[in-house]
DRENDO-1510 file (C-alpha; in Angstrom, 1 decimal, always signed):
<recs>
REC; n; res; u; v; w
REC; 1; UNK; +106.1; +86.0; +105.9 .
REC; 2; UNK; +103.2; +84.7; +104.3 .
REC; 3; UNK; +101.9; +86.1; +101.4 .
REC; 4; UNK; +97.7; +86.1; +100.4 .
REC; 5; UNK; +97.5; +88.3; +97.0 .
REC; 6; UNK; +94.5; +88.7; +95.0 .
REC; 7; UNK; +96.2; +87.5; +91.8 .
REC; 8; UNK; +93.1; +87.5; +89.4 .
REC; 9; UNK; +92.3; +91.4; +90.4 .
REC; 10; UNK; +96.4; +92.2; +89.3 .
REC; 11; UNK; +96.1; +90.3; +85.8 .
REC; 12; UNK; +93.1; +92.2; +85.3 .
REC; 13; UNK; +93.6; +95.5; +86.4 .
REC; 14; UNK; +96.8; +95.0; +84.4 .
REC; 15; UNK; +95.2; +93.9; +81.4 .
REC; 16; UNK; +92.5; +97.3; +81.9 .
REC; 17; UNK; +95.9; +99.5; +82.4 .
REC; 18; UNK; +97.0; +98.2; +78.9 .
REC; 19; UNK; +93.9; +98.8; +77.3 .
REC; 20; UNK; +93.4; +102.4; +78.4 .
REC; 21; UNK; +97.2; +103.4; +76.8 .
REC; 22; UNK; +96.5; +101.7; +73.5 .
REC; 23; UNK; +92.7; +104.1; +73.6 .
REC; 24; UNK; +94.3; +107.0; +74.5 .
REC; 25; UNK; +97.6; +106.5; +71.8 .
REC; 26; UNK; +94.8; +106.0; +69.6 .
REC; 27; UNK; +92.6; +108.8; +70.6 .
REC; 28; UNK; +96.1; +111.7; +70.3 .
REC; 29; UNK; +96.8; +109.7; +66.6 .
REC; 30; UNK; +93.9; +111.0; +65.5 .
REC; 31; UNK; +93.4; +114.1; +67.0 .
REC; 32; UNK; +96.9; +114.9; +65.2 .
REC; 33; UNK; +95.9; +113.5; +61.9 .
REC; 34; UNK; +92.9; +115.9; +62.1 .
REC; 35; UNK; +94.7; +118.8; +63.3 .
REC; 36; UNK; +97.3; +118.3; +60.2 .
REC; 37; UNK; +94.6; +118.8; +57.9 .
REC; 38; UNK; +92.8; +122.8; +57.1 .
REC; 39; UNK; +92.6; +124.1; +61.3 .
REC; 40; UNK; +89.4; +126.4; +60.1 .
REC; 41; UNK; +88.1; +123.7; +59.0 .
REC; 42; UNK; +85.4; +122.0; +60.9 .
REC; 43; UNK; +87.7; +118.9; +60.8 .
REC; 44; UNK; +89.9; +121.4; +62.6 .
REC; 45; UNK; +87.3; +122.0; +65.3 .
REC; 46; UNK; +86.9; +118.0; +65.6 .
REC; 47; UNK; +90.6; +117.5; +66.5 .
REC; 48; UNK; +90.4; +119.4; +69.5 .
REC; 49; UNK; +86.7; +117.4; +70.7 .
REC; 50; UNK; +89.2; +114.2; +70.1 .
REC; 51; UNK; +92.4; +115.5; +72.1 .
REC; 52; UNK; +90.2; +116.1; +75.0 .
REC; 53; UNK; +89.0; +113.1; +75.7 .
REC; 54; UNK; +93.3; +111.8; +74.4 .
REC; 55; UNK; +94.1; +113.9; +77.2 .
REC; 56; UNK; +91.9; +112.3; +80.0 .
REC; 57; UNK; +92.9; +108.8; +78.9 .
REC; 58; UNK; +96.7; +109.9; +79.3 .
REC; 59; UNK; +95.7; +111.2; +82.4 .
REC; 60; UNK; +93.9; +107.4; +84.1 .
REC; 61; UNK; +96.5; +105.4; +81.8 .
REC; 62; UNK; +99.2; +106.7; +84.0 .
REC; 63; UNK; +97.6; +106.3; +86.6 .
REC; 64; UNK; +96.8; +102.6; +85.9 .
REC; 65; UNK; +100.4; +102.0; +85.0 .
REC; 66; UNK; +101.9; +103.4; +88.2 .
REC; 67; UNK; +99.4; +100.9; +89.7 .
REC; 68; UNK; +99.3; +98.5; +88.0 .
REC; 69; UNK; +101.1; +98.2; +84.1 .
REC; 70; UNK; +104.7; +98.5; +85.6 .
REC; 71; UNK; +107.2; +96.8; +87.5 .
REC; 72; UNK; +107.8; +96.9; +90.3 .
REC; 73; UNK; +103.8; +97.6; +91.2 .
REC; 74; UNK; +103.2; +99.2; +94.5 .
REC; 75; UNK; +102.1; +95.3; +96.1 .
REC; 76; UNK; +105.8; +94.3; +94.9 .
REC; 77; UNK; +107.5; +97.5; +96.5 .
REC; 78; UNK; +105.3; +96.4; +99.7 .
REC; 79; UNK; +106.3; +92.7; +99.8 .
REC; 80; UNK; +110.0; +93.0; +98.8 .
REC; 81; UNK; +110.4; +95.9; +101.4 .
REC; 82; UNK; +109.0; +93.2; +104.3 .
REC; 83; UNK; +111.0; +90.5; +102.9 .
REC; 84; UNK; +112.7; +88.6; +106.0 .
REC; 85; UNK; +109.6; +89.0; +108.5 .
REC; 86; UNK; +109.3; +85.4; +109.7 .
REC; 87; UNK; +106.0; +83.3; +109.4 .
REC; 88; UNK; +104.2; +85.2; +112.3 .
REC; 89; UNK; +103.5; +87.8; +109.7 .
REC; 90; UNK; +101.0; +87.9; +106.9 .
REC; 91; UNK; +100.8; +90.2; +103.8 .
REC; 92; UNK; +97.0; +90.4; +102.6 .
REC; 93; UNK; +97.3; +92.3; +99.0 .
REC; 94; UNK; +94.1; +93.3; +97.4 .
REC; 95; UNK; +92.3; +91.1; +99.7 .
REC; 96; UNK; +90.6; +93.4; +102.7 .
REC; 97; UNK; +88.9; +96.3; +102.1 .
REC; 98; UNK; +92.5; +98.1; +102.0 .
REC; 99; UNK; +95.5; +97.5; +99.4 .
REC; 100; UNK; +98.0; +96.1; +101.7 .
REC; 101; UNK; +97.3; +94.9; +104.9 .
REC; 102; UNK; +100.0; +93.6; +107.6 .
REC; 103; UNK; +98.9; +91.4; +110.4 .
REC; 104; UNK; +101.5; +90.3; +112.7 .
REC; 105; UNK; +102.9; +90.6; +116.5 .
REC; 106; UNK; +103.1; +94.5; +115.6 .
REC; 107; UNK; +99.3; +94.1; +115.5 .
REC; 108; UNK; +97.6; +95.6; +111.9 .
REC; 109; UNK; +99.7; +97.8; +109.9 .
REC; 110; UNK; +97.9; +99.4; +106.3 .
REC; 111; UNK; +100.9; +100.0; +104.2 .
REC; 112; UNK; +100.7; +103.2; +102.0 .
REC; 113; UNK; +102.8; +103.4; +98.7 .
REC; 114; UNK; +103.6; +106.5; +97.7 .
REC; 115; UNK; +106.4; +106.9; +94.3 .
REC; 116; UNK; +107.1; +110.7; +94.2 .
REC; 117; UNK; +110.7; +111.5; +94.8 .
REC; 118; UNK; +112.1; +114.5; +96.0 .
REC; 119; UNK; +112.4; +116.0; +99.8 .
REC; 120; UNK; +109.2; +115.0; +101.8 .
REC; 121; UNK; +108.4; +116.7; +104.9 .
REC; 122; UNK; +105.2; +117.9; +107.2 .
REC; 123; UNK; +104.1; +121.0; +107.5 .
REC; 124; UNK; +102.3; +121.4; +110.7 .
REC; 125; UNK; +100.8; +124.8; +110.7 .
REC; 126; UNK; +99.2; +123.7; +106.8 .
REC; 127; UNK; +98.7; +120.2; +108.3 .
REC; 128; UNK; +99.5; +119.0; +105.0 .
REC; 129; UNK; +103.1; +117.1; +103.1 .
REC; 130; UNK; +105.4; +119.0; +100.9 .
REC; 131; UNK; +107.5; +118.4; +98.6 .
REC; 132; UNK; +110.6; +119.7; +97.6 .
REC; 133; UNK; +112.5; +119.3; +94.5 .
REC; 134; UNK; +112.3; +115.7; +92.8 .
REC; 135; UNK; +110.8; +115.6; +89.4 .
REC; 136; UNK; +110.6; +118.7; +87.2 .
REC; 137; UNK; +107.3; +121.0; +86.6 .
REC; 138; UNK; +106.5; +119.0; +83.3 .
REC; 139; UNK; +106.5; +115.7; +85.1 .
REC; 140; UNK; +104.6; +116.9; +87.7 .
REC; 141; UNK; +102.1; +118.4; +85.5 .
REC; 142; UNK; +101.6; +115.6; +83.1 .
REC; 143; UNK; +103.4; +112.8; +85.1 .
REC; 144; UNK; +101.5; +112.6; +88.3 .
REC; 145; UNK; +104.3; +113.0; +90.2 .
REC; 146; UNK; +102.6; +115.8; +92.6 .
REC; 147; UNK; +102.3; +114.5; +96.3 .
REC; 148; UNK; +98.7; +113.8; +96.7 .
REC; 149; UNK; +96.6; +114.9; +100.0 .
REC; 150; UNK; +98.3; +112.0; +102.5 .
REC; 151; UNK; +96.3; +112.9; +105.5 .
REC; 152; UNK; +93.3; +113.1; +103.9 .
REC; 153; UNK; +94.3; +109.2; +102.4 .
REC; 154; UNK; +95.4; +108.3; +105.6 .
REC; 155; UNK; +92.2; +109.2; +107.0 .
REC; 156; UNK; +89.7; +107.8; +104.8 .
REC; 157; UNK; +91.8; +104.3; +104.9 .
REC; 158; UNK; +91.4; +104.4; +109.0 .
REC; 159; UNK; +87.4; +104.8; +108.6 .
REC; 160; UNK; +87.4; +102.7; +106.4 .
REC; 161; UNK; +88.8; +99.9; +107.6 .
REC; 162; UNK; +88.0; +100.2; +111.0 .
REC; 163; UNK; +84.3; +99.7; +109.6 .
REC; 164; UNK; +86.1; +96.3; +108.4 .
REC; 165; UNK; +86.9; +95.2; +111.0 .
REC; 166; UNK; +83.9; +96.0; +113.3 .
REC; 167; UNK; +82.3; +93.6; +110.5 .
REC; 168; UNK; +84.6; +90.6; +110.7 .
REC; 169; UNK; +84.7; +91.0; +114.6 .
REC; 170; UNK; +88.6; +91.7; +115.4 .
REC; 171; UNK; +89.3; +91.7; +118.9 .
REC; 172; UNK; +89.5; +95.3; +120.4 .
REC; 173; UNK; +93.4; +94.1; +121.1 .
REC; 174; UNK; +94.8; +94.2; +117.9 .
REC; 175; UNK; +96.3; +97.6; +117.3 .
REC; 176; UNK; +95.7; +99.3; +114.1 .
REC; 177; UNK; +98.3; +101.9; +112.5 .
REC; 178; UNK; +98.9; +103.8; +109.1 .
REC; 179; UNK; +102.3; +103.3; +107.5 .
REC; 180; UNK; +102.8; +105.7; +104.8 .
REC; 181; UNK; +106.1; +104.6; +102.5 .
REC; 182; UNK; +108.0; +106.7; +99.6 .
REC; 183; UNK; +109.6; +104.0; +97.5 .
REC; 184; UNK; +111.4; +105.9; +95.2 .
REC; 185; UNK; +115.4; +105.4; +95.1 .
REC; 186; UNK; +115.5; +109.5; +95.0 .
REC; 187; UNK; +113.0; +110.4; +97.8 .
REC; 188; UNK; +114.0; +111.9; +101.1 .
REC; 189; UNK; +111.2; +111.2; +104.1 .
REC; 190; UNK; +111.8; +113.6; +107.0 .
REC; 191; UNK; +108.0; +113.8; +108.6 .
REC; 192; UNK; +108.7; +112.5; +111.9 .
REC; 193; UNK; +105.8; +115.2; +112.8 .
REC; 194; UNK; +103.4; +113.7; +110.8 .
REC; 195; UNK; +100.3; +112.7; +112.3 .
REC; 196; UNK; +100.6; +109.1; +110.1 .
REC; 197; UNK; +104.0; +107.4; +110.2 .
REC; 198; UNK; +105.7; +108.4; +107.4 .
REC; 199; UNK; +109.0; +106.9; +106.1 .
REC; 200; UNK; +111.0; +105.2; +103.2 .
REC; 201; UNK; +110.2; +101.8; +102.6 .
REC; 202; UNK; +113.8; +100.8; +103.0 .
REC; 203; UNK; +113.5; +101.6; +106.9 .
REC; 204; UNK; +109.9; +99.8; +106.8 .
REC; 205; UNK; +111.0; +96.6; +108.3 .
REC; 206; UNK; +112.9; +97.6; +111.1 .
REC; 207; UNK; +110.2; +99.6; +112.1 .
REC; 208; UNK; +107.9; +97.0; +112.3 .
REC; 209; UNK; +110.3; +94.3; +113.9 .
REC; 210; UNK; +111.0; +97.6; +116.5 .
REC; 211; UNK; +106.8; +98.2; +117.2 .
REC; 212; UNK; +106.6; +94.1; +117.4 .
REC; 213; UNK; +109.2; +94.3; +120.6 .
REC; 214; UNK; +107.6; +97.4; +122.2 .
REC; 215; UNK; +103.6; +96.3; +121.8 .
REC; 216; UNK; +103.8; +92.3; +120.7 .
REC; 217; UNK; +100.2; +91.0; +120.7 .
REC; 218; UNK; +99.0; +87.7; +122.2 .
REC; 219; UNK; +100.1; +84.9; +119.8 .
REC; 220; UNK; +96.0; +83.5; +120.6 .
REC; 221; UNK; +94.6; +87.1; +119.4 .
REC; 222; UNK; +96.9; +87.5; +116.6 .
REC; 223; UNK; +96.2; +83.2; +114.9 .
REC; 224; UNK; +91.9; +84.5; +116.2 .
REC; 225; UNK; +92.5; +87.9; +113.9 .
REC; 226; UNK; +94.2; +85.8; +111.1 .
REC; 227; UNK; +91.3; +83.0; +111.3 .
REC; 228; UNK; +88.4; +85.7; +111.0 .
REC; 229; UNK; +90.3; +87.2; +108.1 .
REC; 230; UNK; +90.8; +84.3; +106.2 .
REC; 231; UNK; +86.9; +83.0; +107.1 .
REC; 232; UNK; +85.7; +86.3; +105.6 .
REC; 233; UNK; +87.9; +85.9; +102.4 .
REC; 234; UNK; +86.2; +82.6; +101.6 .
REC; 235; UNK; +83.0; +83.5; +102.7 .
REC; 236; UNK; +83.5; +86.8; +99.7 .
</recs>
């Protein structure tokens, strides 16, 4: 499988990720070194104007770090869990107008990295994932660790990048799918009723080496697809 990352975007979203935790450990030092001091004061009334702002930088530094600060980042997860795909395949990471973007004899495949843990299913009448169980109500609270809105993800990605690839001209051949993955080691994926694929990312590359058998795409479309890609990249 070949690999196309956007290497410069990592370092520095990496780099932003670090910045953001060392402003927002900042920001609670000194909204406890205020609150420590008289709390009728208006120092007192200060400390809580500076823990508000501490709290909100908690907030997008772990979001950054889940993203991007630790290892393994999501783009790792992605590659590592398509490790073995042979040279038909290529990984664009941060390159299109999606995160991770498989193009290969399964036609194009956006990969979705999700980290929660815990007992993931679909609930059809709510139209919406659940989650049961994984990390406890403080981690979830503070930790981000609350299954987002993935049908409302999935579908922004799909408009998205289907306006992509209207731009860059991909042939009305190649196939485009969702592929939602949980990578965490203690998550359970049971949403076979989900309106996106949804599975763990240990099971992601037999699924894609089954979809290549059942709809393989020309090998002229698929190198045409990969050309107008790449053309578009360096034109950027």
């Amino acid at each position: 499988m070949k690999v196309i990352r956007n290497d410069k975007l990592i370092a520095r979203n990496k780099k932003l990720s670090q910045i953001v935790l060392f402003s927002s450990l900042g920001f609670l030092v000194l909204g406890f070194l205020l609150s420590l001091r008289n709390p009728q004061s208006k120092t007192g009334s200060l400390s809580y104007l500076v823990l508000i702002p501490a709290y909100i930088l908690v907030q997008i530094s772990i979001y950054l770090s889940n993203r991007w600060g630790r290892s393994p980042r999501p783009d790792e997860i992605v590659t590592n869990s398509l490790k073995g795909l042979n040279n038909e395949y290529t990984l664009f990471i941060y390159q299109t107008d999606v995160p991770h973007l498989l193009l290969g004899p399964a036609g194009l495949i956006i990969i979705n990295p999700y980290h929660q843990s815990g007992e993931v299913t679909f609930d059809q009448e709510k139209g919406k994932f659940k989650q049961k169980g994984g990390a406890n109500f403080i981690t979830k609270l503070f930790g981000q660790e609350n299954i987002p809105n993935i049908v409302r993800e999935s579908i922004q990605l799909n408009e998205d990048f289907s306006k992509y690839l209207k731009k860059i001209k991909i042939s009305s051949e190649v196939s485009l799918e969702i592929i939602n993955i949980f990578h965490s080691e203690e998550a359970e994926v049971h949403a076979e009723n989900a309106p996106y694929k949804t599975i763990h990312a240990r099971k992601l590359k037999d699924f894609i080496r089954k979809k290549a058998k059942s709809t393989r795409l020309n090998k002229e479309v698929l190198e045409a697809s990969r050309k107008k890609i790449l053309k578009y990249l360096k034109s950027g």
